[in-house]
MIGUSE-114504 format. One record per atom (N, C-alpha, C, O, CB): residue in one letter; x, y, z. Coordinates in steps of 0.1 Angstrom, whole numbers, plus 5000, padded with zeros to 4 digits. Atoms other than C-alpha are relative to their C-alpha. Glycine has a CB too. Example, Ala and Ser with C-alpha at 12.3 -4.5 7.8 and 13.67 -1.06 7.14 Angstrom:
<sites>
a500949885000 a512349555078 a500950125000 a501950125007 a499050005012 s499149895000 s513749895071 s499250115008 s499750225009 s500450054986 
</sites>
This chain:
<sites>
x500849885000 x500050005000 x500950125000 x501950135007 x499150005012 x499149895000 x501450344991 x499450155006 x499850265002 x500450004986 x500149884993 x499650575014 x500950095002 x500850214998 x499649995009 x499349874995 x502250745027 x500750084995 x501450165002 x500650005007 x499349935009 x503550894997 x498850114998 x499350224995 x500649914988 x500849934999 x499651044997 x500050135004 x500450175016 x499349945005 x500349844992 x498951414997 x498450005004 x498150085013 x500450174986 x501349964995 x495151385000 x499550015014 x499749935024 x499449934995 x500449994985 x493551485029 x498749965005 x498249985016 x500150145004 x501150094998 x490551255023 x500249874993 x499949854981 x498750054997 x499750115004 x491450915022 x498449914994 x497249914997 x500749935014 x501150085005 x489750674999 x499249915010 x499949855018 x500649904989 x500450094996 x487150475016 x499850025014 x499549935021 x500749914996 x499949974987 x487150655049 x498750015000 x498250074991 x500850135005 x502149934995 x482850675063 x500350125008 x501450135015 x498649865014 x500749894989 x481550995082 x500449945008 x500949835005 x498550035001 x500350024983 x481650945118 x498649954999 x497950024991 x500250165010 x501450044995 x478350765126 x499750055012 x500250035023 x499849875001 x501349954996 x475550935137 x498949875007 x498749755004 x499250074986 x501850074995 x472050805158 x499350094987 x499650194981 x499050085023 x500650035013 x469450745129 x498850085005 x498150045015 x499949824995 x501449904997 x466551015130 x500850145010 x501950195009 x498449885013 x499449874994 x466751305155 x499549965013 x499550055022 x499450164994 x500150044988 x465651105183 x501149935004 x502049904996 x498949945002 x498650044999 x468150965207 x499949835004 x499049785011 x500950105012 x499550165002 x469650565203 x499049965012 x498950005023 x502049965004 x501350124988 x466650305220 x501349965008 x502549975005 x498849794991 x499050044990 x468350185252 x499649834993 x498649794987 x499750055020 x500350165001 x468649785248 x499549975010 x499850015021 x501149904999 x500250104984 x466649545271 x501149995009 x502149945005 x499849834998 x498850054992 x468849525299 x499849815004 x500849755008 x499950105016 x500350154994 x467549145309 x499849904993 x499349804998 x499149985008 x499550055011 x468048995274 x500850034991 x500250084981 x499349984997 x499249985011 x470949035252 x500249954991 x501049984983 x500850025002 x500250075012 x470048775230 x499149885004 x499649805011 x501349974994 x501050075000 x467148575230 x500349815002 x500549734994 x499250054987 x499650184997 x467648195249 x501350045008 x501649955016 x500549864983 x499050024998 x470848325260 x500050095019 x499550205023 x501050044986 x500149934984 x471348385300 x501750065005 x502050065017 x499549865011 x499049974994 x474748515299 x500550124996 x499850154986 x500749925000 x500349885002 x476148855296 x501349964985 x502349884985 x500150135015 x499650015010 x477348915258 x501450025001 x502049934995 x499350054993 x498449945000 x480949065262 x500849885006 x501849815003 x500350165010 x498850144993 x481948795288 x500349875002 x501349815004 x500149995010 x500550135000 x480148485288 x499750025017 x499749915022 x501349864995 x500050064986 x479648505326 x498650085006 x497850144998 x501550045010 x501849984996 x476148595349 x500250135008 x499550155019 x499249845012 x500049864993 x477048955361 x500050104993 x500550094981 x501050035007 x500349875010 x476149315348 x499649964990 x500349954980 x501150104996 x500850035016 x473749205322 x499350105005 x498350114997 x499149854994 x500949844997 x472049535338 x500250094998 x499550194996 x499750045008 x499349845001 x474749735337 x500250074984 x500050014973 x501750005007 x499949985010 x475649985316 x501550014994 x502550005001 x499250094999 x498749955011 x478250075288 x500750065000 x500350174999 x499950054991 x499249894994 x481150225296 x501249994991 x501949894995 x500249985015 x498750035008 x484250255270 x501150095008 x500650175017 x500050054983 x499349904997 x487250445280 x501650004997 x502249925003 x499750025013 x499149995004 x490350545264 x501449995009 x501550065019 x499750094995 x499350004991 x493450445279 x501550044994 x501350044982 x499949865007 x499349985001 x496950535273 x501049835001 x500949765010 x500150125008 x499450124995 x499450215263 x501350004998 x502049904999 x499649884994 x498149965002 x503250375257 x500349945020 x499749925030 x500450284997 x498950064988 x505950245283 x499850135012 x499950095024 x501949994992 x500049934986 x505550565307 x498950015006 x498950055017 x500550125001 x501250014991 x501650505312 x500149885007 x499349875016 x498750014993 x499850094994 x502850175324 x499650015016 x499050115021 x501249984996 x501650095002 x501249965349 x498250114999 x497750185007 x499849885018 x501649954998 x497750105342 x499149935008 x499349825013 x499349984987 x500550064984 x495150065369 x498650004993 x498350114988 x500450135018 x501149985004 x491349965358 x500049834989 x499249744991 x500050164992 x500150075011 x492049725329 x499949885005 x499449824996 x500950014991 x500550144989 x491549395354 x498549984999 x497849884999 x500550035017 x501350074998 x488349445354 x499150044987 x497850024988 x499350055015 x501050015012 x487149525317 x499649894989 x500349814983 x500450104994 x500750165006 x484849295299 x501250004985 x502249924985 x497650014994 x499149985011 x486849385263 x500950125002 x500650235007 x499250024987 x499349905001 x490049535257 x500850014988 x501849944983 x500650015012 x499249975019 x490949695221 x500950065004 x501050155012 x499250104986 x498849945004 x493949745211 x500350104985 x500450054973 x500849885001 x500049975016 x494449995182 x501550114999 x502250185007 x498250094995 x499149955006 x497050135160 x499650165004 x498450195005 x500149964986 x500249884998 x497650525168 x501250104992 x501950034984 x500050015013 x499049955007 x500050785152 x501149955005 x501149915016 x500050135000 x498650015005 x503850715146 x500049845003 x500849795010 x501350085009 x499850144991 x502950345151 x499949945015 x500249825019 x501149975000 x499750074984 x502450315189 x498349974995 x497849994984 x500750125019 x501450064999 x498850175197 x499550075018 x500250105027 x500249784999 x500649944991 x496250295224 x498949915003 x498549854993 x499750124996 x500550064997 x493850115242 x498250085006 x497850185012 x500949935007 x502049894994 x489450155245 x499849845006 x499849744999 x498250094982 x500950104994 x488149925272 x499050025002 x498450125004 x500349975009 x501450044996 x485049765276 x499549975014 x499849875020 x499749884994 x500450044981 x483349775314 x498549974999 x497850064993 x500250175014 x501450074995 x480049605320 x499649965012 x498950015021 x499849894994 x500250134991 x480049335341 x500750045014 x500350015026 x500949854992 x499149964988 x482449465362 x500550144999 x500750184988 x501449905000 x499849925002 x483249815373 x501450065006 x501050085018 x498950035002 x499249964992 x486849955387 x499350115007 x498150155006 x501150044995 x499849894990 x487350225413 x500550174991 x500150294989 x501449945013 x498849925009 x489950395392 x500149984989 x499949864989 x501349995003 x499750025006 x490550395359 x501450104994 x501450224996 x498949984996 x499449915010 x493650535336 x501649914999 x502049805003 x499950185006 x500249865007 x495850705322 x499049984994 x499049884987 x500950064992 x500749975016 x493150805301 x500750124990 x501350234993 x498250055002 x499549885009 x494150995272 x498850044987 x497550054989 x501649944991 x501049945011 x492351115240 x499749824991 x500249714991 x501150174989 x500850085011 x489950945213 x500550034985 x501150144982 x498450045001 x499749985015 x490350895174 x499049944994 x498149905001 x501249944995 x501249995006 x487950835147 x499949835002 x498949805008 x499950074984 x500350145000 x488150465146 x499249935012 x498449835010 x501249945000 x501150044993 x486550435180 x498750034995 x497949944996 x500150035012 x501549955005 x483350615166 x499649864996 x498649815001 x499850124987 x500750115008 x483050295144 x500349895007 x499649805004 x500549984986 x500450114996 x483750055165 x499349995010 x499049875013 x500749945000 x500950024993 x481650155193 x498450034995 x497750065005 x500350065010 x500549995009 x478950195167 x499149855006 x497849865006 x501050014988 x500250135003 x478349825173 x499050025019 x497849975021 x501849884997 x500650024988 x477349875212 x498750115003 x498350135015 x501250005012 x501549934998 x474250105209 x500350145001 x500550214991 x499249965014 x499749874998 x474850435227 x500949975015 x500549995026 x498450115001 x499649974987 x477050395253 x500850145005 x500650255000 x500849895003 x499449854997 x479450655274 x501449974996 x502149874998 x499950065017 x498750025002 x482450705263 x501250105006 x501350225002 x499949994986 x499149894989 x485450865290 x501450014990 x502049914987 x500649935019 x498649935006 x488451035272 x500150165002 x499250245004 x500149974982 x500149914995 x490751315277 x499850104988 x499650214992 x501050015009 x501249885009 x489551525240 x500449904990 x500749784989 x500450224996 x499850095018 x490051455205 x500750184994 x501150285001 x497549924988 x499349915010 x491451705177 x499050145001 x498250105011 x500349934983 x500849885000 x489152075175 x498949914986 x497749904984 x501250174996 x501150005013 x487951945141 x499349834996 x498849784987 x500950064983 x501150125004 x486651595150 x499250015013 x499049905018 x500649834996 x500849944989 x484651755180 x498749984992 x498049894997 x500450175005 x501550015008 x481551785153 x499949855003 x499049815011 x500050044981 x501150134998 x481651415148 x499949935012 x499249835011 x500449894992 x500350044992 x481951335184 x498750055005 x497949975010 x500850015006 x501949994995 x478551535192 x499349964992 x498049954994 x499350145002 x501450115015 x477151355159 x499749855005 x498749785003 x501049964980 x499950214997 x478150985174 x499049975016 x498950035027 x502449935005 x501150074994 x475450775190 x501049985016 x501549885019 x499449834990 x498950044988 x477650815224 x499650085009 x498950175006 x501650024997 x500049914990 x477750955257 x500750075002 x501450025011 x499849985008 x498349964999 x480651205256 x500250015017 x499550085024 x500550184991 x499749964988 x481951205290 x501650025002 x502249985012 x499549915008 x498749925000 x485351395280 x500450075013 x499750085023 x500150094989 x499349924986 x487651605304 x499150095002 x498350105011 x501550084998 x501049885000 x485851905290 x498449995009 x497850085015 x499750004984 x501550014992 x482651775304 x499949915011 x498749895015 x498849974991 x500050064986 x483751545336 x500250045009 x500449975018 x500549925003 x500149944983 x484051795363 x501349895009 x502349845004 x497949965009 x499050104991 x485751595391 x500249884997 x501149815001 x499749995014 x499350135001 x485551285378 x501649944995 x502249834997 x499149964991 x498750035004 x488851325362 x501350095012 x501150205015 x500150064983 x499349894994 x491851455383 x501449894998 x501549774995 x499450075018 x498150114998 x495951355386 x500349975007 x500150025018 x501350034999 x499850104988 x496951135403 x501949914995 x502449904984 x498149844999 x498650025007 x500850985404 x500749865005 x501749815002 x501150145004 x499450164997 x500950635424 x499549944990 x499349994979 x499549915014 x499550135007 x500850305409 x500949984994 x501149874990 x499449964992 x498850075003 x503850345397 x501450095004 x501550205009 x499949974983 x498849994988 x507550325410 x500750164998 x501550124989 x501549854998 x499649925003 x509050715406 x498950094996 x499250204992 x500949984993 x500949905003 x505250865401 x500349994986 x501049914980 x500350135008 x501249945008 x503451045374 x500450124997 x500850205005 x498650035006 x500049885006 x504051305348 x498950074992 x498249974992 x500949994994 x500650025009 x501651445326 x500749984986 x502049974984 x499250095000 x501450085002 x500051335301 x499749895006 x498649835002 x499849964987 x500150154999 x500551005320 x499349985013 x499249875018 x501349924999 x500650044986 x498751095353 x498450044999 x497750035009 x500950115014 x501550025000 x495151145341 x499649915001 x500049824994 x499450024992 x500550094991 x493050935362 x498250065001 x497850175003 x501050005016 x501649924999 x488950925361 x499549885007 x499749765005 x499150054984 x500950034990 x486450835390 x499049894990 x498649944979 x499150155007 x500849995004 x484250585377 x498749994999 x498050004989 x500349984998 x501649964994 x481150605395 x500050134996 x498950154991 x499649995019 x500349885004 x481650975386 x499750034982 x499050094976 x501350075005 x500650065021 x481650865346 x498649965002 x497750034996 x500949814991 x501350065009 x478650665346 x498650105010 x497450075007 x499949785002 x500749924997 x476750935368 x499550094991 x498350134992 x500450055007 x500049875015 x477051195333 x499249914991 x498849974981 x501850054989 x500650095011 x475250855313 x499449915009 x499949805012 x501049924989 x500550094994 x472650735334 x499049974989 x498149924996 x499550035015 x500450075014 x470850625298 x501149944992 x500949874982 x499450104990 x499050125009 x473950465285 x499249864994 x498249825000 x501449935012 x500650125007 x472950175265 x500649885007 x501949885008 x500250014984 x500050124989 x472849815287 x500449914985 x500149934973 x498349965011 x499450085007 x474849525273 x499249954987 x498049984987 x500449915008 x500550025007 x473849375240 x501149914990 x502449924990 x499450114997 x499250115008 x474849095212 x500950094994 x500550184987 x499149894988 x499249935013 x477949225195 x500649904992 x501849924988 x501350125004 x499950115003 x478248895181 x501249865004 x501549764998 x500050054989 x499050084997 x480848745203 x499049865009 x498049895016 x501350105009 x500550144997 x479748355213 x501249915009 x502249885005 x499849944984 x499450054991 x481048195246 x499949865004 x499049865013 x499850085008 x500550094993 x480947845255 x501549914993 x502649944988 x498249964998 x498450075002 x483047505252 x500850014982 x500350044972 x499649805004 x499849985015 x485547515222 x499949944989 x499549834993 x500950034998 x500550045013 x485047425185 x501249884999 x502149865006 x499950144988 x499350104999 x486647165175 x501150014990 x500750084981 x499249894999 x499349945001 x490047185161 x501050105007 x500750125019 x499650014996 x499649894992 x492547465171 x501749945004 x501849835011 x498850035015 x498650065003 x496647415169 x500650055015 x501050175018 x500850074984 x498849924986 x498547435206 x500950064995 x501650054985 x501049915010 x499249845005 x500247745205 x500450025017 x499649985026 x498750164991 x499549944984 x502247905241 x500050144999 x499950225008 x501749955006 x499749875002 x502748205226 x499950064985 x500349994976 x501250015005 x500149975011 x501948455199 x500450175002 x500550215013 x498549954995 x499949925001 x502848785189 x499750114992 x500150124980 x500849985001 x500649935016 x500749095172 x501350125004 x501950155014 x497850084999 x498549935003 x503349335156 x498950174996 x498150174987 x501449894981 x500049845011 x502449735146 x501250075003 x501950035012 x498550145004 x498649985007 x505249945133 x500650075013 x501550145009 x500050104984 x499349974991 x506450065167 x499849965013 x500450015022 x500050115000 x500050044986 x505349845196 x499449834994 x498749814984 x498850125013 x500450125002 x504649465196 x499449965013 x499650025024 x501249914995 x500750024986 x502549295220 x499749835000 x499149774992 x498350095001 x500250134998 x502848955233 x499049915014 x498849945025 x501549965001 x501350064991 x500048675247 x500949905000 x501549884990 x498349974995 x499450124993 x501848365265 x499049935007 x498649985017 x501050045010 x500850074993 x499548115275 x500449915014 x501149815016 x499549944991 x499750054986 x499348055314 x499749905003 x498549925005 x499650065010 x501350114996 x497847725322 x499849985013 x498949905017 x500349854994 x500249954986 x498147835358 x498550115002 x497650115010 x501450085004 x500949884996 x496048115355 x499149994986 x498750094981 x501050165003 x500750035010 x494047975326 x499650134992 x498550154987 x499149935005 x500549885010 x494448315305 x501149984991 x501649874989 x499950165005 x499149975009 x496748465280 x501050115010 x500650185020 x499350054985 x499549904992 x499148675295 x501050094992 x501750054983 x500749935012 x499649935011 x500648975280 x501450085002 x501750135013 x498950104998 x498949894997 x504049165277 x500150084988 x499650044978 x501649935003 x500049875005 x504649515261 x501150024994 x502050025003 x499950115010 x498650035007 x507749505238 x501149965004 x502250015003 x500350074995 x499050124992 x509349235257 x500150045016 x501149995021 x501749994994 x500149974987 x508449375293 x498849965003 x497850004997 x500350135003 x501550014998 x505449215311 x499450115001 x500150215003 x499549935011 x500549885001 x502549445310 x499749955016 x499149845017 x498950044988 x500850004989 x501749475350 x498750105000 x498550184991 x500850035010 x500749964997 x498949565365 x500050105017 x500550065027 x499449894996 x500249954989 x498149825393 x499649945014 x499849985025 x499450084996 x500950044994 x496149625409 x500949835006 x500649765016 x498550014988 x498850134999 x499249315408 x499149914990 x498049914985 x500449915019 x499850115014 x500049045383 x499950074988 x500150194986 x498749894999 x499449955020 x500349085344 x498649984998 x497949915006 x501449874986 x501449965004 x496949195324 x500249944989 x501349954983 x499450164999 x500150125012 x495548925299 x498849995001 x498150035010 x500749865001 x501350055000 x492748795289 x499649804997 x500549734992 x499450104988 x500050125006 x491148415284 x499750004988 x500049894983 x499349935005 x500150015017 x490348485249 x500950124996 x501050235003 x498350024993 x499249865004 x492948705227 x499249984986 x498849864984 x502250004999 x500450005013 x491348795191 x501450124992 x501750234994 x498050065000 x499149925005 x494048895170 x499350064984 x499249974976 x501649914999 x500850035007 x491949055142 x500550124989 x500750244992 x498649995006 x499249945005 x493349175109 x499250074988 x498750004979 x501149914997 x500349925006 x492149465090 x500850104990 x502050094990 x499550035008 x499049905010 x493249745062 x499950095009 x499050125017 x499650064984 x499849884992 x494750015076 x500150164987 x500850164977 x501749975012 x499749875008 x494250415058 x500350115006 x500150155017 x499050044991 x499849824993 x495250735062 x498350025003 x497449984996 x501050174985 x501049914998 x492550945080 x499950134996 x500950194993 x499949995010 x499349815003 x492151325074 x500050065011 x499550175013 x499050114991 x500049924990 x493051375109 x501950025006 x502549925001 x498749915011 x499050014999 x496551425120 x500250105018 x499550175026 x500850044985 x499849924984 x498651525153 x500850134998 x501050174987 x501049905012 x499049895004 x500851825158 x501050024994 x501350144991 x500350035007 x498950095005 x503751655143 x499849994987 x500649934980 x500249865006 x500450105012 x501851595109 x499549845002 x498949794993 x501349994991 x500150125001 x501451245119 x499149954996 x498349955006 x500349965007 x501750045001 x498251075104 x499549965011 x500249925021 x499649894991 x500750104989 x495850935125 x499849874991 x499549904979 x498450075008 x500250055007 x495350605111 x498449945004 x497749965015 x501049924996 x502050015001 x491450465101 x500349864996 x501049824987 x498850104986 x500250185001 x490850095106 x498849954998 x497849965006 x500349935012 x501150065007 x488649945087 x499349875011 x499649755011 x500649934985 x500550144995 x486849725109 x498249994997 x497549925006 x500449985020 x500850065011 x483649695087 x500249954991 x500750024982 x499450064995 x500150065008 x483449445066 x500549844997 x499649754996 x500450074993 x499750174994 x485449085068 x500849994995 x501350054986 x499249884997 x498049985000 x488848975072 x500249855002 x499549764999 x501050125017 x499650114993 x490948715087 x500150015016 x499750125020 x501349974994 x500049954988 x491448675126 x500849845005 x500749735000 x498250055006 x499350144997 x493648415144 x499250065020 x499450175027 x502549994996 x500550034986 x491548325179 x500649895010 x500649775008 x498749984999 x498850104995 x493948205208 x498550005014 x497750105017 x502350085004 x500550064992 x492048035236 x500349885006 x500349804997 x499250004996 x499650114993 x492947745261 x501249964996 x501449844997 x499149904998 x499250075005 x496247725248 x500449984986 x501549994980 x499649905005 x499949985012 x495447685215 x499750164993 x499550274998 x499249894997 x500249855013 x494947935179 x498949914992 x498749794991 x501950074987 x501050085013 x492347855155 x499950164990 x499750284993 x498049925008 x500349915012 x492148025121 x499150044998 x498349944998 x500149984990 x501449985001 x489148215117 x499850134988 x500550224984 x499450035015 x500649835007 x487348485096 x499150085010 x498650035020 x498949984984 x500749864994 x485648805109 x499550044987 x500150044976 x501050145009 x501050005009 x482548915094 x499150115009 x498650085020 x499349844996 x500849914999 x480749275098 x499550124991 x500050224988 x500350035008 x500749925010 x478149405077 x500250115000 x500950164992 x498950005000 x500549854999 x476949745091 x500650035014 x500649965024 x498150014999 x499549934988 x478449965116 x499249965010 x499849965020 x500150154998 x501250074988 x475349835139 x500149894998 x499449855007 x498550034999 x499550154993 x476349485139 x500750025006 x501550115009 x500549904994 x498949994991 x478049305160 x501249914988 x501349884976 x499649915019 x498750065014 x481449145147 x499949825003 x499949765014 x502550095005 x501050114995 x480448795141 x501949884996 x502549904986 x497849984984 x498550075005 x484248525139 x499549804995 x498749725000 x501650015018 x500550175005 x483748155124 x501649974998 x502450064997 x498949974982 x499250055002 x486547905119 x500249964986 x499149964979 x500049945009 x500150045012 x487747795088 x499449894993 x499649884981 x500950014998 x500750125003 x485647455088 x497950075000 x496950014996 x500549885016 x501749975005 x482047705088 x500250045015 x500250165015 x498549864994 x500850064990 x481647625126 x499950215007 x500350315000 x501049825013 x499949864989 x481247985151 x500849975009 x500649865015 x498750045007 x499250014990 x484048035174 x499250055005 x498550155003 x501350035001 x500349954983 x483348035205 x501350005011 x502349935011 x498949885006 x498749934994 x485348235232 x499849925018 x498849875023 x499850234998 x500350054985 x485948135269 x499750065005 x500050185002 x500749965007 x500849894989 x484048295296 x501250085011 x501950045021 x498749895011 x499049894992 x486148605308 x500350104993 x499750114982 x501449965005 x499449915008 x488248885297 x500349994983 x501149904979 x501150005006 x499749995015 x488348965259 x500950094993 x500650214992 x498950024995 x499049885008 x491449125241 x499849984984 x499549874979 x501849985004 x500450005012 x490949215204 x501150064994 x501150194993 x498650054998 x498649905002 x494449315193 x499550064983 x499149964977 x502049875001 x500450005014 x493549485156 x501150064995 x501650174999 x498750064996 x498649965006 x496549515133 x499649994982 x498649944976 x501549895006 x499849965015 x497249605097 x500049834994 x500649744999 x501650104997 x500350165006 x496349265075 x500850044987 x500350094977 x498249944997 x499049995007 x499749275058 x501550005012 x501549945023 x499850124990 x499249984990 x503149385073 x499450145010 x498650225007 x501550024993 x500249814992 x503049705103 x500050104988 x500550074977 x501650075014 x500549935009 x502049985084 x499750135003 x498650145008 x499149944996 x500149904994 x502350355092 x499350084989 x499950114979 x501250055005 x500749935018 x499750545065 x500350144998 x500050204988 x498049994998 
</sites>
């Protein structure tokens, strides 16, 4: 791909920011069915916060926001490409809520689309650029930015050994978040499927997703029956103690384009296609299994099958969704 030789400042193939449909605002979902027959909550597989609500929130994943404090207890946690190659993280909270969450840092267009998929929830970050402000008050979301969280956000400099600088000491309340979105939109099918696994699936100990300036490795614990993660060859700790993993990793591989948004630096922002259908390698129990990813419309959910037809199914717990460029790393 030869983006980056690109002068345009509207990449082929980029959508609008998604909007709520009419001028009324996003139906909340049933809270006490998220999918019809099914008694468990959709993000995790497990029998808690199928009431609660929606909560995303941007986290900071460079080496000096290290350990981050919060991510233990979110149902999904994306990983996405950001300018010069590093990657940034939007977790999913449902089921389970922290105390603390952060660093948080700022939003980019790619979340719009992929929280697109979960209704209207709230979404905590510390801004975005001046000129994608429009499409954040356009998107089916709850903004609960700096600009508009009052005390929920303030600095803070433990959890880690030598303290907190900024940008890396923003820290947000999160009983004080989901007070600003008491309509947030309650859990719902985003098409992930939890139960025993499919049949097939190659032992694997360890795998590694690559973007062009940070790699991120899952090691399978069979102690601690997850994946367990290190940060370009340093475990990733946790504030809270131990290394942050999940029992399902979805490594899921998409095109990456220039956006028309950039940082102070010039740097693009990049735009990840995650409409439409790809490949995806799903590590679980130990094993990988080959799979495809499959999503229609920015309102689906993202639906993964194995390469024999069947529907993967994920283990009940923590979900990481690493999404990388479907080729080599790739700076657009």
């Amino acid at each position: 791909m030869g983006a980056a030789g690109c002068s345009s400042d509207e990449p082929e193939g980029e959508p609008k920011a998604p909007a709520a449909a009419g001028s009324s605002p996003t139906p909340t979902p049933t809270p006490t069915q998220p999918r019809p027959g099914v008694d468990y909550h959709p993000f995790t597989g497990g029998k808690t916060g199928m009431k609660n609500r929606v909560l995303a929130v941007k986290i900071d994943n460079t080496r000096p926001a290290h350990p981050q404090e919060g991510l233990r207890s979110a149902d999904i946690v994306y990983v996405e490409q950001v300018e010069g190659g590093e990657t940034r993280i939007m977790a999913i909270f449902s089921s389970h809520y922290p105390k603390r969450i952060g660093p948080v840092r700022s939003a980019r267009i790619s979340d719009l689309h992929i929280l697109r998929q979960f209704g209207k929830p709230a979404l905590a970050f510390s801004g975005v650029q001046s000129k994608m402000k429009p499409l954040i008050r356009k998107a089916p979301l709850y903004d609960i930015s700096q600009d508009n969280g009052g005390s929920a956000y303030y600095r803070y400099s433990g959890g880690r050994p030598g303290g907190r600088s900024a940008p890396y000491n923003l820290f947000g309340d999160v009983k004080g978040f989901l007070k600003q979105a008491p309509r947030a939109s309650r859990p719902k099918d985003i098409g992930f499927r939890f139960g025993p696994a499919p049949s097939g699936g190659k032992p694997l100990k360890r795998f590694t997703a690559h973007w062009p300036a940070e790699k991120l490795t899952f090691t399978w614990s069979a102690k601690e029956k997850r994946w367990l993660t290190s940060h370009n060859g340093q475990p990733n700790g946790a504030v809270e103690g131990g290394v942050l993993g999940g029992r399902t990793v979805v490594i899921q591989y998409v095109r990456t384009s220039r956006s028309r948004f950039h940082d102070f630096l010039g740097s693009y922002t990049p735009y990840l296609h995650t409409v439409g259908k790809g490949r995806a390698v799903v590590l679980r129990d130990g094993k990988a299994w080959e799979c495809t990813w499959s999503r229609p419309r920015e309102e689906d959910g993202t639906t993964f099958k194995t390469k024999a037809g069947e529907r993967m199914t994920f283990a009940p717990g923590q979900v990481w969704v690493a999404i990388v460029n479907d080729g080599k790393p790739f700076i657009p």
